[in-house]
DOVEX-760692 format. One record per atom (N, C-alpha, C): residue number from 1; atom name; x, y, z. Coordinates in nm, 4 decimals, always signed. Layout:
<sites>
+-----+-------+----------+----------+----------+
: num : atome :     east :    north :       up :
+-----+-------+----------+----------+----------+
: NUM :    CA :        X :        Y :        Z :
...
+-----+-------+----------+----------+----------+
</sites>
This chain:
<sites>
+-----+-------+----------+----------+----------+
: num : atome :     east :    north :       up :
+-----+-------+----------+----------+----------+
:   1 :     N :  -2.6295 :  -0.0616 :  +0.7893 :
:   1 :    CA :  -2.5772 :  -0.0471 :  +0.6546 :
:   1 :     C :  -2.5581 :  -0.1866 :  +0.5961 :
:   2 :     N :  -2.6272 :  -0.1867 :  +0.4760 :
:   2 :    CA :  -2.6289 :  -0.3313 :  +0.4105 :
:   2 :     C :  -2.4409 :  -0.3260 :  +0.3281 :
:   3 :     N :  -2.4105 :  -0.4196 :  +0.2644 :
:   3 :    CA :  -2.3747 :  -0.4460 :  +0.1356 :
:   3 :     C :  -2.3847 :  -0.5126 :  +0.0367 :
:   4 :     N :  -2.3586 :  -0.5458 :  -0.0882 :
:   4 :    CA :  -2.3934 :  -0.6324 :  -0.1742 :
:   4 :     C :  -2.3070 :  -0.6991 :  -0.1807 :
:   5 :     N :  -2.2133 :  -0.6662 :  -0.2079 :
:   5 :    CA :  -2.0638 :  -0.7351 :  -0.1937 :
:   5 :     C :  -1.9526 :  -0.7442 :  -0.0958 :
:   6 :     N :  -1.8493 :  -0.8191 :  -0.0774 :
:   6 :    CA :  -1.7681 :  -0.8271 :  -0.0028 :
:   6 :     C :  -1.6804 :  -0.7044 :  -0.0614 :
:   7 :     N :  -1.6595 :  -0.6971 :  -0.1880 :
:   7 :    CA :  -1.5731 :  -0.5619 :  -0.2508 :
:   7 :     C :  -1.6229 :  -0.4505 :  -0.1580 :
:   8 :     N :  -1.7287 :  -0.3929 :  -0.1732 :
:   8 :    CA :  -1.8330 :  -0.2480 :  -0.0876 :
:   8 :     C :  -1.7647 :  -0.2858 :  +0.0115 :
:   9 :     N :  -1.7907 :  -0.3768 :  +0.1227 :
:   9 :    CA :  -1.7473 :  -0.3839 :  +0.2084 :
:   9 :     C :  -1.5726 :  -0.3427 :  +0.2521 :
:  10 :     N :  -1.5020 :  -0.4356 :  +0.1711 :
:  10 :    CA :  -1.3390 :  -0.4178 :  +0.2202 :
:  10 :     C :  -1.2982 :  -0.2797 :  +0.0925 :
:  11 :     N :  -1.3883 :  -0.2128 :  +0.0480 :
:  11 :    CA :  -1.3253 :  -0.1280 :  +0.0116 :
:  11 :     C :  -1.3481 :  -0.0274 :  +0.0637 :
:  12 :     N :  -1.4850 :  +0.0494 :  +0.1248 :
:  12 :    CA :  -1.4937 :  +0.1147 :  +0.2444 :
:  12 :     C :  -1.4148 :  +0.1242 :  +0.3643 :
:  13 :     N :  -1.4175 :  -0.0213 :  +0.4494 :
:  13 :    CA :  -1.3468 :  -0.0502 :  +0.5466 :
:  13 :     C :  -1.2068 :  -0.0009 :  +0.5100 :
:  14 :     N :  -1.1422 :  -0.0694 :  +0.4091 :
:  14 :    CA :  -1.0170 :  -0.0415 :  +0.3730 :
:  14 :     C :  -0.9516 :  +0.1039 :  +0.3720 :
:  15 :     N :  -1.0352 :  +0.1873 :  +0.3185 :
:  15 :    CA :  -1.0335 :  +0.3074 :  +0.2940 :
:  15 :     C :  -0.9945 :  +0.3610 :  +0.4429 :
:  16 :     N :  -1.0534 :  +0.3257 :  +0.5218 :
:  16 :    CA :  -1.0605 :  +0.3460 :  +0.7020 :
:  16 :     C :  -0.9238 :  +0.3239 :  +0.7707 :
:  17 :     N :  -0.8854 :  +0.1791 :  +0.7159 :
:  17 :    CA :  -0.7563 :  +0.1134 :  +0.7894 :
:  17 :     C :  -0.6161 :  +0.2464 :  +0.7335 :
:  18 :     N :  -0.6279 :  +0.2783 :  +0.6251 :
:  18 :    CA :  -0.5426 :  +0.3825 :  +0.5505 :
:  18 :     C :  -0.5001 :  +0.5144 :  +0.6676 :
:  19 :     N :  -0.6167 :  +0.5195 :  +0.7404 :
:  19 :    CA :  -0.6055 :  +0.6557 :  +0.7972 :
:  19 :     C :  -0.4826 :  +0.6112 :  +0.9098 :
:  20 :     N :  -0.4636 :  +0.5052 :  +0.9573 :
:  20 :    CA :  -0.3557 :  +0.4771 :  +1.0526 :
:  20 :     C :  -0.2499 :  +0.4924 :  +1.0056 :
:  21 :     N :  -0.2179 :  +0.4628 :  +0.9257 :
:  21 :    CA :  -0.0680 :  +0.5224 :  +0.8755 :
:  21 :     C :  -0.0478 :  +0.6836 :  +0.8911 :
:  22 :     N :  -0.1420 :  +0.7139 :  +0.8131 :
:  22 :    CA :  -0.1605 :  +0.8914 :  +0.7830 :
:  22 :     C :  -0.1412 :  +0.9573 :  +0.9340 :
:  23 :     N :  -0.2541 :  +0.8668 :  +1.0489 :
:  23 :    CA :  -0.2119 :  +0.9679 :  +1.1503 :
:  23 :     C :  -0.0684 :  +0.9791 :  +1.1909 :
:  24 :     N :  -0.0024 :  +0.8250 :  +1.2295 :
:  24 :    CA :  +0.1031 :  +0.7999 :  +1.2385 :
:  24 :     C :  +0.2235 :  +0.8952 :  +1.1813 :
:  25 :     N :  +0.2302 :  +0.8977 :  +1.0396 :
:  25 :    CA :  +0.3475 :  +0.9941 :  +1.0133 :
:  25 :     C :  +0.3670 :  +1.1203 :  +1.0771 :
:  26 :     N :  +0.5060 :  +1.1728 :  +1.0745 :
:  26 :    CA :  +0.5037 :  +1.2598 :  +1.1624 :
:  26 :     C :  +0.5367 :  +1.4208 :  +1.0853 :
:  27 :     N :  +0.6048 :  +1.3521 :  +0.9369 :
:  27 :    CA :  +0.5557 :  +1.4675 :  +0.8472 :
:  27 :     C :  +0.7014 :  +1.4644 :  +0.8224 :
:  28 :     N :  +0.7941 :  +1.4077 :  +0.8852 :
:  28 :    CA :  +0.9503 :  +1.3993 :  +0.8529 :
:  28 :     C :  +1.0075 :  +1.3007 :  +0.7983 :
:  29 :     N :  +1.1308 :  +1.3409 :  +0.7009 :
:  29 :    CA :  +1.1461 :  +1.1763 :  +0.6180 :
:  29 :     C :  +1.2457 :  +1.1446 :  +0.7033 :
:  30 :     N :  +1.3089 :  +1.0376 :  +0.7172 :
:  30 :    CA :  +1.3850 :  +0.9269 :  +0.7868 :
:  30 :     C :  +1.5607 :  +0.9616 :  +0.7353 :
:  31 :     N :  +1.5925 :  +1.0300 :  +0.8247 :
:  31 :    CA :  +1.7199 :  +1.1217 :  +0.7986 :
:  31 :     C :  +1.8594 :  +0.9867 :  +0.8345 :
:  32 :     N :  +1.8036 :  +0.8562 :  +0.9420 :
:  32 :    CA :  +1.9222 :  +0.7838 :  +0.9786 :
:  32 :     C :  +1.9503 :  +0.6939 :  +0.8535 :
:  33 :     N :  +1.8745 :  +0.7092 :  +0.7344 :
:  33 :    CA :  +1.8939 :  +0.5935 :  +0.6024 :
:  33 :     C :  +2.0087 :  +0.6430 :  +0.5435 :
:  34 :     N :  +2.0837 :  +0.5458 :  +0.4980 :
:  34 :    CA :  +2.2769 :  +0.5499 :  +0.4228 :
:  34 :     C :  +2.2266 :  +0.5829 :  +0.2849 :
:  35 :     N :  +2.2969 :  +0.6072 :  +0.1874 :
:  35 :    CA :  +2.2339 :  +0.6750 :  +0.0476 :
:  35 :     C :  +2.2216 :  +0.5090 :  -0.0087 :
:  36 :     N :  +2.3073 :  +0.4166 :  +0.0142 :
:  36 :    CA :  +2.2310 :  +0.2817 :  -0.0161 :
:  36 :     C :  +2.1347 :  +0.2010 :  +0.0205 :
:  37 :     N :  +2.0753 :  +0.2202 :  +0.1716 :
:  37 :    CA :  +1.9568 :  +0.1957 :  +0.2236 :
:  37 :     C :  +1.8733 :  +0.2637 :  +0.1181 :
:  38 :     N :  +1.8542 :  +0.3936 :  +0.1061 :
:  38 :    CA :  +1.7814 :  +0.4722 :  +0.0223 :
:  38 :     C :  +1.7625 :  +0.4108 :  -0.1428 :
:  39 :     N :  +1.8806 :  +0.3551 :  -0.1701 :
:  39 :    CA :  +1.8619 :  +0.3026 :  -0.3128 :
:  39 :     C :  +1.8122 :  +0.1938 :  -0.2914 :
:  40 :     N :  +1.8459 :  +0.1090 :  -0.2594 :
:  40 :    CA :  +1.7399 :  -0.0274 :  -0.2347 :
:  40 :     C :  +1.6029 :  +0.0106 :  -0.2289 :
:  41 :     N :  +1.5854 :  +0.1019 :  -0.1418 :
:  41 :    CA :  +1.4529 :  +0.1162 :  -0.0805 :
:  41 :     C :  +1.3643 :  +0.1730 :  -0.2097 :
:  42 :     N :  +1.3872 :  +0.2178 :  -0.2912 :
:  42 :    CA :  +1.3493 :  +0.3215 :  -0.3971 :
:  42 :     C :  +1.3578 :  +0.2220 :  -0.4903 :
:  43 :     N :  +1.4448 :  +0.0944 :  -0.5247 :
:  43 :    CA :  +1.4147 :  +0.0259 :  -0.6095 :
:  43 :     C :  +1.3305 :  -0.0824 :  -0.5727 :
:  44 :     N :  +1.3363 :  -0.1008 :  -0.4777 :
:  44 :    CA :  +1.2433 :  -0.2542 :  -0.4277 :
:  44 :     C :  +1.1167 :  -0.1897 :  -0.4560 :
:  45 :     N :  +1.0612 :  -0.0735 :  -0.3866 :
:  45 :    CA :  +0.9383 :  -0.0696 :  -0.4291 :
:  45 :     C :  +0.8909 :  +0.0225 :  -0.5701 :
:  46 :     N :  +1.0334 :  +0.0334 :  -0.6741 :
:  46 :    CA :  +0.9788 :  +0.0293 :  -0.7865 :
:  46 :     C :  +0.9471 :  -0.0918 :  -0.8695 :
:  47 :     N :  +1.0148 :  -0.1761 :  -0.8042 :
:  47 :    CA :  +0.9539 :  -0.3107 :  -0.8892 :
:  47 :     C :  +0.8678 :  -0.3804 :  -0.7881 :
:  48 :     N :  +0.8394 :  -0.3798 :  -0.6632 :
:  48 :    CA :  +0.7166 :  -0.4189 :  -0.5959 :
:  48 :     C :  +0.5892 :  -0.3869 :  -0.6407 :
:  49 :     N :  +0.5565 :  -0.2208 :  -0.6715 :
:  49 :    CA :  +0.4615 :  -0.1850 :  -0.6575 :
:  49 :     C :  +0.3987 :  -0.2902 :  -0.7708 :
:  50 :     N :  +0.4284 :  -0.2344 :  -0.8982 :
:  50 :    CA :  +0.3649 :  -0.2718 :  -1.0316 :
:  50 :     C :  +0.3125 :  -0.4660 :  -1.0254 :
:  51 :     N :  +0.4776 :  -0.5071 :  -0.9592 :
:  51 :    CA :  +0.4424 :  -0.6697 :  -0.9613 :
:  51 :     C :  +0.3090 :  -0.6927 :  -0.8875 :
:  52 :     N :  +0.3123 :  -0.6083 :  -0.7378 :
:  52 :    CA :  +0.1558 :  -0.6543 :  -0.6822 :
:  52 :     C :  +0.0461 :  -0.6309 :  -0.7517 :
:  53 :     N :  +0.0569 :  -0.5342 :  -0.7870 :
:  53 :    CA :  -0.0431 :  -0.4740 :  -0.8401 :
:  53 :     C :  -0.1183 :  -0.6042 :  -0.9855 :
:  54 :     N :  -0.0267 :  -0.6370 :  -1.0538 :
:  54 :    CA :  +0.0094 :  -0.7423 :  -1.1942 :
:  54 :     C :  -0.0834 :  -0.8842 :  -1.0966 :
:  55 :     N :  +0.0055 :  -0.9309 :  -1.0028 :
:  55 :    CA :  -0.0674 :  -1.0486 :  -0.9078 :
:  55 :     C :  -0.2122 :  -0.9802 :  -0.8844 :
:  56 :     N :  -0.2431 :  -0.9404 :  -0.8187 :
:  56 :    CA :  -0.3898 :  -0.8627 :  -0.7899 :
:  56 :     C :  -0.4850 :  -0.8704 :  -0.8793 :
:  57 :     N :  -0.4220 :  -0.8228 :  -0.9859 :
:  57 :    CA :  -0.5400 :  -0.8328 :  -1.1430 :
:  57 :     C :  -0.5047 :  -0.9847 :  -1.1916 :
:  58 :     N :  -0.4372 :  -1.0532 :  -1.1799 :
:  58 :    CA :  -0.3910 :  -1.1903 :  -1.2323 :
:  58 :     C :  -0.5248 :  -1.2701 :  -1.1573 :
:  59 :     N :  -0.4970 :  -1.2629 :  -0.9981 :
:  59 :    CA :  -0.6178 :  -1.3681 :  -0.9069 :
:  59 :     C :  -0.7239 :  -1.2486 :  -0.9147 :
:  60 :     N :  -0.7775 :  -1.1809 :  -0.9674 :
:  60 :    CA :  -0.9072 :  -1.1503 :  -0.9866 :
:  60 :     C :  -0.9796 :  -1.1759 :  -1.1171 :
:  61 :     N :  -0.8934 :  -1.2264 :  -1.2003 :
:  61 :    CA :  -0.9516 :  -1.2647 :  -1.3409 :
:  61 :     C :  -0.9563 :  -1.4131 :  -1.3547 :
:  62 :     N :  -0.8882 :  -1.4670 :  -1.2229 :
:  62 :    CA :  -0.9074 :  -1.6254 :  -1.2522 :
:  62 :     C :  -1.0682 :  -1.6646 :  -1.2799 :
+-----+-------+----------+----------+----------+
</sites>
């Protein structure tokens, strides 16, 4: 299997690495978290997600 790009490439592959998590879960959410663990956790990656995401498109348009 050829590619043209390094993108084809790590986005295929990538697609692959994903499945390790997936098998991993066990289908149960994490019952030992304090209702403030839980809030942190719910806000960090509401403002994580978007910021990576913002960096990501930032160094691909350089």
């Amino acid at each position: 299997m050829s590619y043209d790009s390094f993108t084809a490439f790590s986005y295929n592959y990538g697609a692959l690495l994903a499945l390790i998590p997936i098998q991993l879960y066990s289908g149960e959410r994490d019952r030992s978290s304090t209702p403030l663990k839980k809030k942190i956790n719910r806000w960090f990656f509401y403002i994580y997600y978007p910021l990576h995401m913002m960096i990501i498109f930032m160094i691909a348009h350089i």
